[in-house]
Phi, psi and omega in degrees: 000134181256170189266162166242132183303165187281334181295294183312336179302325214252010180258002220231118201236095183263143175243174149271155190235114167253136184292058223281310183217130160256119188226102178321121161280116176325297168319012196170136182275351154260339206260123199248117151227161200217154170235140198236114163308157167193018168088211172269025169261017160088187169266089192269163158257139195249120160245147217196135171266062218222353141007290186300336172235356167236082181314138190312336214268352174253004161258019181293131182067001165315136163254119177259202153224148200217144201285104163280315190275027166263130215285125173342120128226159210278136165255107177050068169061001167225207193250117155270121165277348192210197184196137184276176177233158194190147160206163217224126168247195227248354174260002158114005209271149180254091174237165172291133171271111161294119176280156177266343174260114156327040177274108232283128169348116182075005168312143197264155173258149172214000000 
């Protein structure tokens, strides 16, 4: 694994998020995209290859945490702004990291 100095850590601006709107892209057999509350740091579209273990209708009001500051790339012609955390385990299963706890939209993680 390789390490990173703590400045590069500290350049990487993570939140809470709520998932507000979900959609299978038609155009793609994993891809789930959403638009994500993030408070007053406004409303991104988040897209995620995450289809296989999250049908759109079940993350609705979900709060995650989500990578903001990573620069857009274009998905099927549009802007993904942000990255969902997600972790995988050795039979290959997905799951979303979920607060256990109510906190509030754009609240910062650290």
């Amino acid at each position: 694994m390789e390490q990173i100095d703590y400045a590069d850590f500290a350049k990487v601006e993570f939140q809470i998020g709520q998932i507000i709107e979900a959609e299978k892209l038609e155009a793609s057999e994993k891809l789930v995209k959403m638009k994500v509350d993030f408070g007053e740091a406004g409303i991104k579209t988040v897209f995620s290859g995450i289809y296989k273990w999250y049908k759109p209708e079940d993350l609705l009001n979900k709060k995650s945490v989500f990578v903001v500051n990573i620069k857009p790339l274009k998905i099927v012609g549009e802007l993904s702004e942000a990255m969902i955390f997600a972790a995988s385990g050795e039979d290959e299963s997905v799951s979303l990291l979920l607060l256990d706890k109510d906190l509030p939209i754009g609240s910062k993680v650290f």
